[in-house]
SEFIZA-3560 file (N, C-alpha, C; in Angstrom, 3 decimals):
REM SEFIZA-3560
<numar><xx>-0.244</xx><yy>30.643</yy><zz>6.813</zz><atom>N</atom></numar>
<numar><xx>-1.216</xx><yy>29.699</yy><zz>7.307</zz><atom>CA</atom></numar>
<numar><xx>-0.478</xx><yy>28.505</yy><zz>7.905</zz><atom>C</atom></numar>
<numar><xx>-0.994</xx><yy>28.159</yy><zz>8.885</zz><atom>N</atom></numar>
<numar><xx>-0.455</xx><yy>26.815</yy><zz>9.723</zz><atom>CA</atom></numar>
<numar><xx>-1.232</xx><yy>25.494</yy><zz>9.717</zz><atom>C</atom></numar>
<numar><xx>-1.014</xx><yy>24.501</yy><zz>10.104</zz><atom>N</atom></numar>
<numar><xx>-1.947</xx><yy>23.519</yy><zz>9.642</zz><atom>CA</atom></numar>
<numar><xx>-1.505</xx><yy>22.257</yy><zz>11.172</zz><atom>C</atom></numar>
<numar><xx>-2.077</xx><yy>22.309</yy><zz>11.819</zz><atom>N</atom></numar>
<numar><xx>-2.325</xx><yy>21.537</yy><zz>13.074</zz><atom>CA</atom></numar>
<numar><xx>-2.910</xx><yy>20.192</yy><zz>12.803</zz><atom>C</atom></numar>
<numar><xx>-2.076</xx><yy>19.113</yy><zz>12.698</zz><atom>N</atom></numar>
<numar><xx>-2.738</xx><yy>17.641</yy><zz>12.751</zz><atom>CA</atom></numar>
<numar><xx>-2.975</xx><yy>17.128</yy><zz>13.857</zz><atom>C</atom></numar>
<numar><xx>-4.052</xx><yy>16.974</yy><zz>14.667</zz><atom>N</atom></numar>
<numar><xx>-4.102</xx><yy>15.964</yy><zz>15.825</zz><atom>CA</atom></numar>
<numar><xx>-3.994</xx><yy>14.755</yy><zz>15.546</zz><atom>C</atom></numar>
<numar><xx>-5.164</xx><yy>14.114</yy><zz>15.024</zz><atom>N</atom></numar>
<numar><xx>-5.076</xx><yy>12.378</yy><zz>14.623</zz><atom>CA</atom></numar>
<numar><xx>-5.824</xx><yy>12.742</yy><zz>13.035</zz><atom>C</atom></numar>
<numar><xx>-4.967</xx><yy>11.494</yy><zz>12.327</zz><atom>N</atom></numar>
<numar><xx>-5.706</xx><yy>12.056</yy><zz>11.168</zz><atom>CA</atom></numar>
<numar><xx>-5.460</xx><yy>10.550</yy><zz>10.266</zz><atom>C</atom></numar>
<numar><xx>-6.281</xx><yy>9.778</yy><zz>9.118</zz><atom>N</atom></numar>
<numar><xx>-6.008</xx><yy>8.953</yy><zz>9.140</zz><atom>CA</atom></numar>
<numar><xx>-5.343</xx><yy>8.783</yy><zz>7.581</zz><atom>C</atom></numar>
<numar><xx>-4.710</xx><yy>7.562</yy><zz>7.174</zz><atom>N</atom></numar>
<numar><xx>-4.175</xx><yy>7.624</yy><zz>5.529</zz><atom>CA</atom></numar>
<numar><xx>-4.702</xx><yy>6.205</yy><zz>5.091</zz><atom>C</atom></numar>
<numar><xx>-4.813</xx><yy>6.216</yy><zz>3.591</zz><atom>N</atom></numar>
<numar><xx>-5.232</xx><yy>5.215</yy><zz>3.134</zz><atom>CA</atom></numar>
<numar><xx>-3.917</xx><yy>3.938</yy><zz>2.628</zz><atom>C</atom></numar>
<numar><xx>-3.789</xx><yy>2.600</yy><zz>2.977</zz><atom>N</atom></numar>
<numar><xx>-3.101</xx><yy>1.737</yy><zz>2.765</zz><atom>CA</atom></numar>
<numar><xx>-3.132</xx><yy>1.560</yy><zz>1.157</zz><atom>C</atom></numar>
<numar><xx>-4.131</xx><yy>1.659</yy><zz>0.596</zz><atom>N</atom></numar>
<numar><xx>-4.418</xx><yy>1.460</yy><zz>-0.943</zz><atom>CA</atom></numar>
<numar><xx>-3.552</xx><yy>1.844</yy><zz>-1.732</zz><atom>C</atom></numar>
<numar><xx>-2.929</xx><yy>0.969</yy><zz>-3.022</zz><atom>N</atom></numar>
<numar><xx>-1.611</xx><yy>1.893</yy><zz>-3.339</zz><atom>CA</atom></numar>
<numar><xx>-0.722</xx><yy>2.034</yy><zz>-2.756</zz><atom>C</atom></numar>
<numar><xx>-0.254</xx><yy>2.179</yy><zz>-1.932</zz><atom>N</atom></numar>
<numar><xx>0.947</xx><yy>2.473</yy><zz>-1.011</zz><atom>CA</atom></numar>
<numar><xx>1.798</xx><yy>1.638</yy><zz>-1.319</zz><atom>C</atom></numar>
<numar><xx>3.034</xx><yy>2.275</yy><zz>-1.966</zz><atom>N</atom></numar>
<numar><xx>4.283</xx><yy>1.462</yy><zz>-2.590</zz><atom>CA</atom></numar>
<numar><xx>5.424</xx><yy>1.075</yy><zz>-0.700</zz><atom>C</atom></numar>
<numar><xx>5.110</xx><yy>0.098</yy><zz>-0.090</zz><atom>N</atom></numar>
<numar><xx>6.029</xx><yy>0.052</yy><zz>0.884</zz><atom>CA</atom></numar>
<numar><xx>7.366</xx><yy>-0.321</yy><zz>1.209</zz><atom>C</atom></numar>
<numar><xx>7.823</xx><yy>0.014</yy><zz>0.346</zz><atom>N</atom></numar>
<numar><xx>9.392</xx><yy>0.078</yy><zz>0.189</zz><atom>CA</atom></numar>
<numar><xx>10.078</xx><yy>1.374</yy><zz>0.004</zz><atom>C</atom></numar>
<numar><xx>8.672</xx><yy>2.483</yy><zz>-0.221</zz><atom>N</atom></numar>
<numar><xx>8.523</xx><yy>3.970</yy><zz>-0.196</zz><atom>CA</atom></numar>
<numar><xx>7.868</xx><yy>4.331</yy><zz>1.282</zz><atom>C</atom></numar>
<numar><xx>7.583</xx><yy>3.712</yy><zz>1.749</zz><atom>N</atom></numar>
<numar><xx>6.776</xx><yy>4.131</yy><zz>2.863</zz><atom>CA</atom></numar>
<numar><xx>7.432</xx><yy>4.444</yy><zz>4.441</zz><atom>C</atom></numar>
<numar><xx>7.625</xx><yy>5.540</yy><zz>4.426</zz><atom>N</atom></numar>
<numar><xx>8.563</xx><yy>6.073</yy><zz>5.466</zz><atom>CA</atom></numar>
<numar><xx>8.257</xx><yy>5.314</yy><zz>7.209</zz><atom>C</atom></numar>
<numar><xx>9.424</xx><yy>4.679</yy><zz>7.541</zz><atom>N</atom></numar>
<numar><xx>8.567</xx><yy>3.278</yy><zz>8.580</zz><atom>CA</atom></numar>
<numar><xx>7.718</xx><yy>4.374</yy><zz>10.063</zz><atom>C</atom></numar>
<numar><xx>7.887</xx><yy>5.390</yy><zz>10.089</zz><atom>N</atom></numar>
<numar><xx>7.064</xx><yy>6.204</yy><zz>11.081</zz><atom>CA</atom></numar>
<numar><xx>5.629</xx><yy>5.781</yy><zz>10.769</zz><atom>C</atom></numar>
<numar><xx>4.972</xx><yy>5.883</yy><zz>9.360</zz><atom>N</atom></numar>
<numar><xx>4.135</xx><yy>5.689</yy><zz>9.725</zz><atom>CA</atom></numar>
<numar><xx>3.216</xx><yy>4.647</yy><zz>9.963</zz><atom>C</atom></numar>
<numar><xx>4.413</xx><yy>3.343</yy><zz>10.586</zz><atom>N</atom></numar>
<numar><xx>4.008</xx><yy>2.389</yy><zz>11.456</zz><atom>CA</atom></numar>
<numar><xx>4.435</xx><yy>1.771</yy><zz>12.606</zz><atom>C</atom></numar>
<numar><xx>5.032</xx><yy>3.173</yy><zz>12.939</zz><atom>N</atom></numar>
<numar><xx>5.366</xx><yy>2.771</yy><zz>14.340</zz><atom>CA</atom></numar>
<numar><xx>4.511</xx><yy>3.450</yy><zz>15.637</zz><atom>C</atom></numar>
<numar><xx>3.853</xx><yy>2.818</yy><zz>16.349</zz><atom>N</atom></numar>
<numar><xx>2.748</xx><yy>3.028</yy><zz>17.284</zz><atom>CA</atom></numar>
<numar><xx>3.448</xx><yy>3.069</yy><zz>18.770</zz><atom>C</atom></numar>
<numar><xx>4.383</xx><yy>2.727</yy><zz>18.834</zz><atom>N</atom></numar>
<numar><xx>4.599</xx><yy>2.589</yy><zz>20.371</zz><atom>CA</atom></numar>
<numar><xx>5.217</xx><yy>3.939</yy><zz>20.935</zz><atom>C</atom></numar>
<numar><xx>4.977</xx><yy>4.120</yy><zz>22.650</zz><atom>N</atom></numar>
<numar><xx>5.753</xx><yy>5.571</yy><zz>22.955</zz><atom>CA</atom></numar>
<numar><xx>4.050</xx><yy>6.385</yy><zz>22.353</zz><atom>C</atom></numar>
<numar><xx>2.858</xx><yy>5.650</yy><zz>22.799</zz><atom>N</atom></numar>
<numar><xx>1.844</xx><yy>6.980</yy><zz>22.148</zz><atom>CA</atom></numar>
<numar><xx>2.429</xx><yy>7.716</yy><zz>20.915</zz><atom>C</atom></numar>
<numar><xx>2.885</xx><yy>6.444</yy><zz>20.277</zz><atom>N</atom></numar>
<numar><xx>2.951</xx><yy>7.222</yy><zz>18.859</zz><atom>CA</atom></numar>
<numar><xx>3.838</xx><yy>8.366</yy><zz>18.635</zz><atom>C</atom></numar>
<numar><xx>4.317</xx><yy>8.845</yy><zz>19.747</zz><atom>N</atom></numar>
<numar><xx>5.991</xx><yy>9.649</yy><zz>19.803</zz><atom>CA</atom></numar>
<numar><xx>6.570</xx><yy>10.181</yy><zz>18.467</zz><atom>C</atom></numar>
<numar><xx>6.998</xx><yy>9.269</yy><zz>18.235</zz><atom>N</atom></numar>
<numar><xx>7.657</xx><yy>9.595</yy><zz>16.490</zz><atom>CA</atom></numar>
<numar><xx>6.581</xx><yy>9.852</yy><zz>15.241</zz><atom>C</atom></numar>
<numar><xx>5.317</xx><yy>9.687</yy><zz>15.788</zz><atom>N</atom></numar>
<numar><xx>4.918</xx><yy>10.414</yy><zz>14.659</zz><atom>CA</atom></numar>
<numar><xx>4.523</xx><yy>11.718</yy><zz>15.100</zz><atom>C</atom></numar>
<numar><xx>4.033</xx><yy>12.170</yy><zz>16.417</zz><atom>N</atom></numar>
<numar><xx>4.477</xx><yy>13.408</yy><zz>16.903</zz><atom>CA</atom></numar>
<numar><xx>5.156</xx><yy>14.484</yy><zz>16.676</zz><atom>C</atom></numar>
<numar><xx>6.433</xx><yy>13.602</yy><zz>16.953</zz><atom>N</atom></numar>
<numar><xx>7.460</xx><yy>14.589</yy><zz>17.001</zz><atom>CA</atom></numar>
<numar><xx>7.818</xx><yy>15.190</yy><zz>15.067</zz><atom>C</atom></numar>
<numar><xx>7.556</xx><yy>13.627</yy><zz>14.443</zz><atom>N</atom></numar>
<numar><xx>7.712</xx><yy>14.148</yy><zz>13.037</zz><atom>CA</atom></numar>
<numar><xx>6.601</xx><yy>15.132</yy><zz>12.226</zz><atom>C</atom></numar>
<numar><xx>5.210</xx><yy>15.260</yy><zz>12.332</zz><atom>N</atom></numar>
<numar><xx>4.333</xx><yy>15.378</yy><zz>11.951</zz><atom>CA</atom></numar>
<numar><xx>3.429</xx><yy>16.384</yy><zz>12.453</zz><atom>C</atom></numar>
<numar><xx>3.670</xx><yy>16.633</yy><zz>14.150</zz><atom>N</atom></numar>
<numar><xx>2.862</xx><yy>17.326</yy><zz>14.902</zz><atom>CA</atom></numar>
<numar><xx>1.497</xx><yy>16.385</yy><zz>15.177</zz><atom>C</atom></numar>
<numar><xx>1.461</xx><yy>15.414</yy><zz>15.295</zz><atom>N</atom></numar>
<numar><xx>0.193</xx><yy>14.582</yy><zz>14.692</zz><atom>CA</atom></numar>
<numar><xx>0.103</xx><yy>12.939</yy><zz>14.832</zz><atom>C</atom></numar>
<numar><xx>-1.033</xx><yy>12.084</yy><zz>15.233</zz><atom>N</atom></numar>
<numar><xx>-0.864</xx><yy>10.980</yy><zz>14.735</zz><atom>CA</atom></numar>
<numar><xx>-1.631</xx><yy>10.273</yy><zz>13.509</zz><atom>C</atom></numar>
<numar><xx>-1.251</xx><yy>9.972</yy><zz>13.010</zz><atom>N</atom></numar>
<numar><xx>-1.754</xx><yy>9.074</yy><zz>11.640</zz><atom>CA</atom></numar>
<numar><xx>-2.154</xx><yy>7.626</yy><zz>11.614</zz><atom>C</atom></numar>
<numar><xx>-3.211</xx><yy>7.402</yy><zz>11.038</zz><atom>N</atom></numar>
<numar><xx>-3.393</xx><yy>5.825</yy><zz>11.665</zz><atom>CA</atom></numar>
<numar><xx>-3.879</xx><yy>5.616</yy><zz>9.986</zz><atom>C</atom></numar>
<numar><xx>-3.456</xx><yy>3.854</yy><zz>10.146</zz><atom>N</atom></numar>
<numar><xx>-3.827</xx><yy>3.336</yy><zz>8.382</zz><atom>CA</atom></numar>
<numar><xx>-5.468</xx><yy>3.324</yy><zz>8.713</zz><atom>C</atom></numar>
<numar><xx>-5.989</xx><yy>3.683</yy><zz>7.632</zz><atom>N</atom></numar>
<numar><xx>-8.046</xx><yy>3.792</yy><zz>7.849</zz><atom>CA</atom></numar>
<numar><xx>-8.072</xx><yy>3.001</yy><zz>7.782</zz><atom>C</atom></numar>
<numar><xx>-8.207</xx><yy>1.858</yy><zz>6.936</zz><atom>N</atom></numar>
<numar><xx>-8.579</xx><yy>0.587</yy><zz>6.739</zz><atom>CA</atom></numar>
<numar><xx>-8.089</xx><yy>-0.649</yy><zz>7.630</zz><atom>C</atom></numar>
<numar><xx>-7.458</xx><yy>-0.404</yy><zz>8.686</zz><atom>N</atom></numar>
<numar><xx>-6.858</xx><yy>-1.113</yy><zz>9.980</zz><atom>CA</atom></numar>
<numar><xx>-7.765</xx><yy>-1.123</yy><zz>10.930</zz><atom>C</atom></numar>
<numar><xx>-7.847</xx><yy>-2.532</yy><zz>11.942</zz><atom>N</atom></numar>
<numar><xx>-8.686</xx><yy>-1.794</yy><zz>12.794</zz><atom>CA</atom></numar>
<numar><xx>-8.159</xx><yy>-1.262</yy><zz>14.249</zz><atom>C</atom></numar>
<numar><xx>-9.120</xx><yy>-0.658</yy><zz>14.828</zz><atom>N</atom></numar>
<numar><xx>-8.395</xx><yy>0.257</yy><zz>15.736</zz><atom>CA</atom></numar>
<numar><xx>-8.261</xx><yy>-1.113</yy><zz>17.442</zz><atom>C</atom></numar>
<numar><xx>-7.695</xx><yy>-1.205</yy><zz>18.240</zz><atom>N</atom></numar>
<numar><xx>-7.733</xx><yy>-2.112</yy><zz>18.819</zz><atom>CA</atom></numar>
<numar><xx>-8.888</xx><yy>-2.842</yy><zz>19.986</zz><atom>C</atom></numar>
<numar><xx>-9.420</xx><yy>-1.348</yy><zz>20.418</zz><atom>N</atom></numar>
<numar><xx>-10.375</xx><yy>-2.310</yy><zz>21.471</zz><atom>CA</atom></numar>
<numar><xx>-12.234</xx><yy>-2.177</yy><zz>20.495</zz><atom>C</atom></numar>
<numar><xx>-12.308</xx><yy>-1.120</yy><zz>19.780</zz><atom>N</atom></numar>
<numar><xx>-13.802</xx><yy>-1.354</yy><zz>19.380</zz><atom>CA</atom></numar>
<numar><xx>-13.795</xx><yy>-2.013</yy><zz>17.739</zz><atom>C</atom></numar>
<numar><xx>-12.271</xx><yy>-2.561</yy><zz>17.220</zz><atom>N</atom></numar>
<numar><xx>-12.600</xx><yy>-3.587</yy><zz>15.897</zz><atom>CA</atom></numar>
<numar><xx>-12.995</xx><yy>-3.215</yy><zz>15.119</zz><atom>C</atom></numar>
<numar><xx>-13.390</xx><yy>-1.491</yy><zz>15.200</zz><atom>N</atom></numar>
<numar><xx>-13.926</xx><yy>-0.467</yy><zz>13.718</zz><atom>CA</atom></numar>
<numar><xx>-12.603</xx><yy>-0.325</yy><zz>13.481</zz><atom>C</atom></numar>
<numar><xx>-12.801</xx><yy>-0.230</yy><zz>12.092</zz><atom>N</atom></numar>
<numar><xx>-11.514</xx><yy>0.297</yy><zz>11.058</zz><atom>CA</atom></numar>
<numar><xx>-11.165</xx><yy>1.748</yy><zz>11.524</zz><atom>C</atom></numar>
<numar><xx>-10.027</xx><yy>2.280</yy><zz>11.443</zz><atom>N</atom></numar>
<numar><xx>-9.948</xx><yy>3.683</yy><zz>12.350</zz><atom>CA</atom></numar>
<numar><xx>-10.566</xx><yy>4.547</yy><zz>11.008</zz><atom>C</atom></numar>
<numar><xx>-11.427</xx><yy>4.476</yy><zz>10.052</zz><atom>N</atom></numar>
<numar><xx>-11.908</xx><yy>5.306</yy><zz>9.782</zz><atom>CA</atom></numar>
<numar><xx>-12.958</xx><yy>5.180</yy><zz>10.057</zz><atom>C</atom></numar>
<numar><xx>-14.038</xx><yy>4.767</yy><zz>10.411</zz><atom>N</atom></numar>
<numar><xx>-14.947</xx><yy>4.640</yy><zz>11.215</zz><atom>CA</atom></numar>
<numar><xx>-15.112</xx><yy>4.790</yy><zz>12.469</zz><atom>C</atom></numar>
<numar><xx>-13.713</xx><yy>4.274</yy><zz>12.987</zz><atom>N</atom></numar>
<numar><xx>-13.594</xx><yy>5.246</yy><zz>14.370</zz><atom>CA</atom></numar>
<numar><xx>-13.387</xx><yy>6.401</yy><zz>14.349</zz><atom>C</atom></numar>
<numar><xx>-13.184</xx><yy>7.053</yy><zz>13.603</zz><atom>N</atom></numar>
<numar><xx>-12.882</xx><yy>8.691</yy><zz>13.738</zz><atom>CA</atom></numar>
<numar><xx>-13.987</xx><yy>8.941</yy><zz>13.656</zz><atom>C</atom></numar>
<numar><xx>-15.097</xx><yy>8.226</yy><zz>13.380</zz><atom>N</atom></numar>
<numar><xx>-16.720</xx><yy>9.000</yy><zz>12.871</zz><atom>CA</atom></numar>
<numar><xx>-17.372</xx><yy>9.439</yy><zz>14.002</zz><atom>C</atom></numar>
<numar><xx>-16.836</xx><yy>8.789</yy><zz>15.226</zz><atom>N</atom></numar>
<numar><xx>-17.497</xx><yy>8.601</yy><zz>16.330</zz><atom>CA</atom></numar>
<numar><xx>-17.239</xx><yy>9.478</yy><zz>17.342</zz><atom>C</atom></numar>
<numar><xx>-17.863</xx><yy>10.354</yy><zz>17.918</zz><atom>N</atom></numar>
<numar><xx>-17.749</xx><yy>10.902</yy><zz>19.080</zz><atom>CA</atom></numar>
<numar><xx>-17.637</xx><yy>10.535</yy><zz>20.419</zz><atom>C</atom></numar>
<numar><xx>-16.117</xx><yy>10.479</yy><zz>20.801</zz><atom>N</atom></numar>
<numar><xx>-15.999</xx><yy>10.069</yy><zz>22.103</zz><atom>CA</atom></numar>
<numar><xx>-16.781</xx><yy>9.746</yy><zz>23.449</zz><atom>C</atom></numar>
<numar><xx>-17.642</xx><yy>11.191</yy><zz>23.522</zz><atom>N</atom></numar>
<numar><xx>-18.116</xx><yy>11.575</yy><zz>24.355</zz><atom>CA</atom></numar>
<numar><xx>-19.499</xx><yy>11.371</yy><zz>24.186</zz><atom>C</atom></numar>
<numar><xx>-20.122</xx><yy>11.675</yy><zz>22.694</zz><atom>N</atom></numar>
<numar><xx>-21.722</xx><yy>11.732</yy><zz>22.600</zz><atom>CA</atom></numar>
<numar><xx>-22.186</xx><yy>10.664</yy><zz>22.241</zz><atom>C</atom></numar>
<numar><xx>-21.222</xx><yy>9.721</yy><zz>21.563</zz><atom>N</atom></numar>
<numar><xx>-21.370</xx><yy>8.738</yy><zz>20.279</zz><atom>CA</atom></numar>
<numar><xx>-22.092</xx><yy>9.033</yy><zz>18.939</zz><atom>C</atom></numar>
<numar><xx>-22.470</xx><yy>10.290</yy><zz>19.109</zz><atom>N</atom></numar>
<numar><xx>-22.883</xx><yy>11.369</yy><zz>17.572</zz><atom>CA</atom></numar>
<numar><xx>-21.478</xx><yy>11.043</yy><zz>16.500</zz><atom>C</atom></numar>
<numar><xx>-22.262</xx><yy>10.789</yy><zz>15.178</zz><atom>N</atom></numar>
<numar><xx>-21.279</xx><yy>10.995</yy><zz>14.268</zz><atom>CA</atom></numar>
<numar><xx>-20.266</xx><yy>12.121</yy><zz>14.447</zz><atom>C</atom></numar>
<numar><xx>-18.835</xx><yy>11.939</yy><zz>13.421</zz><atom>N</atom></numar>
<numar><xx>-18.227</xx><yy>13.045</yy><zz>13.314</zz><atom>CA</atom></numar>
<numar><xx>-18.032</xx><yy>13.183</yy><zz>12.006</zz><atom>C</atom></numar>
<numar><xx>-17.690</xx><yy>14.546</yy><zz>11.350</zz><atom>N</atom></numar>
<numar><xx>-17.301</xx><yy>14.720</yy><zz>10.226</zz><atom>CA</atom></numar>
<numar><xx>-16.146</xx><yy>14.336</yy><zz>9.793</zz><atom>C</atom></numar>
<numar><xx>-15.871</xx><yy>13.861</yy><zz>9.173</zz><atom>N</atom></numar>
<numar><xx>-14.145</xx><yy>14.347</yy><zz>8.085</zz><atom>CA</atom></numar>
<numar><xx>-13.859</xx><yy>14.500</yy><zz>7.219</zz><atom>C</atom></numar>
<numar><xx>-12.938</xx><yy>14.921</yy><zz>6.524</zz><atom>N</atom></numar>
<numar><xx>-12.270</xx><yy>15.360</yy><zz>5.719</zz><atom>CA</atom></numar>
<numar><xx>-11.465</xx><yy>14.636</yy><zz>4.881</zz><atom>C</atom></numar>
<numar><xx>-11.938</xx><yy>14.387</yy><zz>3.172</zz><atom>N</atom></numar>
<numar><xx>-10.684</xx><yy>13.684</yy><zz>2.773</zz><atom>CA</atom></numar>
<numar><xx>-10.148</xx><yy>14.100</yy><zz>1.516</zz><atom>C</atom></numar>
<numar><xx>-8.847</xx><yy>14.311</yy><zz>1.698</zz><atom>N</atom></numar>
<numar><xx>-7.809</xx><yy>14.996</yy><zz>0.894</zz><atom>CA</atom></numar>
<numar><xx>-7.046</xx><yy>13.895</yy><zz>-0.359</zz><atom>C</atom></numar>
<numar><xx>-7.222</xx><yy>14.224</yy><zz>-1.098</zz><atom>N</atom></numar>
<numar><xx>-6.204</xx><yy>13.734</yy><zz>-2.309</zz><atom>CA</atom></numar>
<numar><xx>-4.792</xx><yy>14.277</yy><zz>-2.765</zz><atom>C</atom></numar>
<numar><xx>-3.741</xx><yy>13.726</yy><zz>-2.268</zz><atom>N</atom></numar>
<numar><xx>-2.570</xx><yy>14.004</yy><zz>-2.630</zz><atom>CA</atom></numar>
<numar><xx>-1.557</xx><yy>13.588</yy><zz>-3.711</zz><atom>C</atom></numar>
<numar><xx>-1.253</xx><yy>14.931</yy><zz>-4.372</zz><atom>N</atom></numar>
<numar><xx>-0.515</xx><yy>14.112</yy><zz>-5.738</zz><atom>CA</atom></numar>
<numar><xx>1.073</xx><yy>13.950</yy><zz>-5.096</zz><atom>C</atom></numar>
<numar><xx>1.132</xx><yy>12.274</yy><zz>-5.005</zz><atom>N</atom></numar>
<numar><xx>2.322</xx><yy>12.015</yy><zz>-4.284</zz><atom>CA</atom></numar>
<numar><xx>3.445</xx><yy>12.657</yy><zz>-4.789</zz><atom>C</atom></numar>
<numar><xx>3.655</xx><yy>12.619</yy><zz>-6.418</zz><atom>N</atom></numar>
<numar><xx>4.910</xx><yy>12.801</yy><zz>-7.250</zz><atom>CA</atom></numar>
<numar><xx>4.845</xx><yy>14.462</yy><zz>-6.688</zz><atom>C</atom></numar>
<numar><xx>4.038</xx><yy>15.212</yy><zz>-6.681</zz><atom>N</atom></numar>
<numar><xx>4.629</xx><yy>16.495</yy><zz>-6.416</zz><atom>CA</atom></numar>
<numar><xx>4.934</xx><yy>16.593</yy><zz>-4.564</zz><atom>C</atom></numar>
<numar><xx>4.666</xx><yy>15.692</yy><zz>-4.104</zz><atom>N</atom></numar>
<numar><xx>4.683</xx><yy>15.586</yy><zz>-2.646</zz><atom>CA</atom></numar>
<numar><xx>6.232</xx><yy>15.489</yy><zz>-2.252</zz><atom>C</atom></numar>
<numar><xx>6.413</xx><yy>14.409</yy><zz>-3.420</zz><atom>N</atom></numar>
<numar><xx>8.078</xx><yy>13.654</yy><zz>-3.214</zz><atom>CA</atom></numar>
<numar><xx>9.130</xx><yy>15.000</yy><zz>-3.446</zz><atom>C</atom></numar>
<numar><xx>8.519</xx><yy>15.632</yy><zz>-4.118</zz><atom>N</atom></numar>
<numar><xx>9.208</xx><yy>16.304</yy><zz>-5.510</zz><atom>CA</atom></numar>
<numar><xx>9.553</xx><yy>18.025</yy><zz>-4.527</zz><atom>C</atom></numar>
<numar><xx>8.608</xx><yy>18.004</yy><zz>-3.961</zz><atom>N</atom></numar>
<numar><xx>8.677</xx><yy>19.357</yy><zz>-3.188</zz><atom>CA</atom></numar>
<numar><xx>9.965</xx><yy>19.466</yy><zz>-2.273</zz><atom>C</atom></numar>
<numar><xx>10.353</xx><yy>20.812</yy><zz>-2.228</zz><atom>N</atom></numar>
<numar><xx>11.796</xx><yy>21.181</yy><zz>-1.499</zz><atom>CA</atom></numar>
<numar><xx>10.991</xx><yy>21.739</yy><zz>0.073</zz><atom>C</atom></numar>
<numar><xx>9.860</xx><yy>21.048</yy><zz>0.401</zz><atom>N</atom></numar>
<numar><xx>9.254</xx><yy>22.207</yy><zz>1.334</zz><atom>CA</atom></numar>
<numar><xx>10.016</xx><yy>21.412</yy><zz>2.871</zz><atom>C</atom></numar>
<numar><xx>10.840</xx><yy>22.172</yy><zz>3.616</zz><atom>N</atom></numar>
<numar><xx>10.707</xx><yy>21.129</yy><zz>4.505</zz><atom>CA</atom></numar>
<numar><xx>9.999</xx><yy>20.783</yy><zz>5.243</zz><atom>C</atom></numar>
<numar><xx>9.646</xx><yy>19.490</yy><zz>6.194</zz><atom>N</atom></numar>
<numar><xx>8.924</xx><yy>18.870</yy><zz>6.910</zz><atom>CA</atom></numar>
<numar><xx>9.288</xx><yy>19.415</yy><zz>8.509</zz><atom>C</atom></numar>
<numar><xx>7.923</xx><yy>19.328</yy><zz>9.657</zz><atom>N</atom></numar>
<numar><xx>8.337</xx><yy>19.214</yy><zz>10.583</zz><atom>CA</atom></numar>
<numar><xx>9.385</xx><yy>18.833</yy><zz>11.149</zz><atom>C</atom></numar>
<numar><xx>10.123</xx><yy>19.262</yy><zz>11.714</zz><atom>N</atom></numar>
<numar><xx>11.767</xx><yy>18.277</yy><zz>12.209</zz><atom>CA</atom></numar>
<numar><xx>12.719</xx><yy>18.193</yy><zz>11.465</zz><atom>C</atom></numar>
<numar><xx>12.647</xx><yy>18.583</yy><zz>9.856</zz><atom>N</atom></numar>
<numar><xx>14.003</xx><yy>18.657</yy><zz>9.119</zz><atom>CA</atom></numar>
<numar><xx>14.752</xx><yy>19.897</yy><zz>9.082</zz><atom>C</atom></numar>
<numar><xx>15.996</xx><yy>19.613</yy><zz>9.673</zz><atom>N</atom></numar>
<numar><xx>17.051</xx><yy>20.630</yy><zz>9.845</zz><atom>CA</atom></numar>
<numar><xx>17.043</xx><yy>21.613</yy><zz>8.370</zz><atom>C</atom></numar>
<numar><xx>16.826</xx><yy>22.891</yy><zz>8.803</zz><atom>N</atom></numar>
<numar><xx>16.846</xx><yy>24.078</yy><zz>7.505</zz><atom>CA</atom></numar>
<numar><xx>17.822</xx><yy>24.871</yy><zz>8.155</zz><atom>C</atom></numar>
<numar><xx>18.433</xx><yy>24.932</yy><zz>6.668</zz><atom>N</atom></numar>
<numar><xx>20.022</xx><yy>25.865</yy><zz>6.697</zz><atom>CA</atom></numar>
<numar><xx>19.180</xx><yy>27.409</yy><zz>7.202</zz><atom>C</atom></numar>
<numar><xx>19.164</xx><yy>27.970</yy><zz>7.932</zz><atom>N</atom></numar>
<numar><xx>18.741</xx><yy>29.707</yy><zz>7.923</zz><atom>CA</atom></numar>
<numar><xx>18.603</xx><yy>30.580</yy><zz>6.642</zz><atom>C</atom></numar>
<numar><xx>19.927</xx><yy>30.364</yy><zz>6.044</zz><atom>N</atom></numar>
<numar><xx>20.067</xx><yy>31.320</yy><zz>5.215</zz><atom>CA</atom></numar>
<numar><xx>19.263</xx><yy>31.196</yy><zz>3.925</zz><atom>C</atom></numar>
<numar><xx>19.212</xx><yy>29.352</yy><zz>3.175</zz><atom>N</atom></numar>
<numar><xx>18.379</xx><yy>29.190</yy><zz>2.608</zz><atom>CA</atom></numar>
<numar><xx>17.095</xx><yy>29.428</yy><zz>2.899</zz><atom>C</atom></numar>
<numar><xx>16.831</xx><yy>29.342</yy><zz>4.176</zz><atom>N</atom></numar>
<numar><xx>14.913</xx><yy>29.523</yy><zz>4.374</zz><atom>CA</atom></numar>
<numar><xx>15.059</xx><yy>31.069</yy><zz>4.275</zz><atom>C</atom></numar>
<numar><xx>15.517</xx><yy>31.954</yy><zz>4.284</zz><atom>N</atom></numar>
<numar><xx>15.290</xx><yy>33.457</yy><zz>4.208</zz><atom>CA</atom></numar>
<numar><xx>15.245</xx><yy>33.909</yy><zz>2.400</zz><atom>C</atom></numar>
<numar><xx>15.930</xx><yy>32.866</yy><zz>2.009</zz><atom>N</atom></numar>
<numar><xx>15.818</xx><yy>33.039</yy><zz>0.015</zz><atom>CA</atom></numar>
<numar><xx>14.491</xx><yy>33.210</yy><zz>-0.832</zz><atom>C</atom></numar>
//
């Protein structure tokens, strides 16, 4: 199974930032580096987004095109097993031989 992020948003709450990997606040370059790291961009929800002043989770509610609500999705992640996992990430160099083990 594969898992395709277009834009997707995270919560600031909690967030230890001295743990907080600086990609996911760097915006410039259309967001480039989180792209390239992620497949995806990520925006803090509780921020607001710049020209309509909704928090980008409320902007995600919104349909571009219809202005009909949108659905989403929200996931709970247990960080410690997040940290803890050997899985690699988009963009991290894997030895071959280990990924065939």
């Amino acid at each position: 199974m594969s898992l395709e992020i277009t834009t997707s948003g995270w919560s600031v709450h909690g967030v230890d930032e001295d743990r907080l990997d600086p990609v996911f606040l760097t915006f410039d370059n259309g967001r480039a580096a989180q792209k390239a790291r992620f497949g995806g961009e990520l925006f803090p929800a509780e921020l607001p987004e710049g020209i309509s002043g909704r928090t980008f989770l409320e902007f995600f509610q919104i349909d571009k095109d219809t202005g009909g609500r949108n659905g989403i999705v929200a996931m709970a992640l247990d960080v410690e097993q997040l940290l803890a996992s050997e899985t690699p990430r988009p963009g991290d160099d894997v030895d071959e031989e280990e990924a065939q083990e």
